[in-house]
N, C-alpha and C positions, 0 to 999 in steps of 0.2 A: 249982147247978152253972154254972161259965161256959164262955159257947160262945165260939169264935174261930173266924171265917168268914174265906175266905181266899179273893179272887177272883184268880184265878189270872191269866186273860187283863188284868185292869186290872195286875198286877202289870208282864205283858208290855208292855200299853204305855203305861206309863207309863215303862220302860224303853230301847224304841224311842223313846218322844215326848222323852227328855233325850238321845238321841244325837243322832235329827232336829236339836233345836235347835241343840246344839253344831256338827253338820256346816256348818247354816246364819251359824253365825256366824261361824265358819271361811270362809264362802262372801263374808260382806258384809265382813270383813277382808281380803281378797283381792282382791274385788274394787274395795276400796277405794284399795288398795296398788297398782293398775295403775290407774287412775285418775289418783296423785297422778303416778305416773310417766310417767305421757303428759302431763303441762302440764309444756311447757317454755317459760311465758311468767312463772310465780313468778319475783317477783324472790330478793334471797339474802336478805332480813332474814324478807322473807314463811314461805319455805323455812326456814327456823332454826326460826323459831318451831313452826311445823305439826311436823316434824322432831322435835322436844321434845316438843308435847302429845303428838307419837304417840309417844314413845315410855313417857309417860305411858299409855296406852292402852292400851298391847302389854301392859305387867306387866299393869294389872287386867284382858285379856283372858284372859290365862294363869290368874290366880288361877279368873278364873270359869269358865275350862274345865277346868281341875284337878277344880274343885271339882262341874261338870257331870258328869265323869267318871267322879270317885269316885261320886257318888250311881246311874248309871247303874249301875255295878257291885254297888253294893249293895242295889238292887233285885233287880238280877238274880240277886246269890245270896240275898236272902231269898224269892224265888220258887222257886229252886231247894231251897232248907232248908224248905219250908211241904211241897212235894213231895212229897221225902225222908220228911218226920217221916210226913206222910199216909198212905204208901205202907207203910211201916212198923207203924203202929198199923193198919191195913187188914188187914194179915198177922197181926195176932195173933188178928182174928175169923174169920179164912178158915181 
């Protein structure tokens, strides 16, 4: 017979711990972007460039918080569906 063990609270934070991250990177993008915005000593060739990689940066930030967010969610409902199913076969010995 196979057994599937299901911990529940790692599910929790491992679900918390990809929001955490996302928020923080959300945090160091930000805080980046008021950074770049207070030097007003960049010259414009300097500024083009930075300008450019960031905007290189931006997409694959987006990609990876997409894809931070999806996973966050799908944690969350497979801890919510381990739950359900548990709580349900419980009820059929009670």
């Amino acid at each position: 017979m196979t057994t599937i063990a299901v911990n529940y609270a790692a599910l929790a934070d491992g679900q918390e711990g990809l929001v955490a991250t996302w928020n923080r990177i959300e945090g160091h993008l930000a805080d980046l972007d008021s950074r770049i915005a207070a030097t007003a000593d960049m010259d414009a060739e300097t500024l083009t460039s930075y300008r450019a990689l960031k905007a290189r940066w931006d997409a694959a930030a987006q990609d990876r918080q997409t894809v931070l967010q999806g996973l966050a969610s799908l944690v969350g409902r497979a801890g919510e569906q381990y739950r359900t199913v548990d709580a349900t076969m419980a009820a059929q010995f009670g």
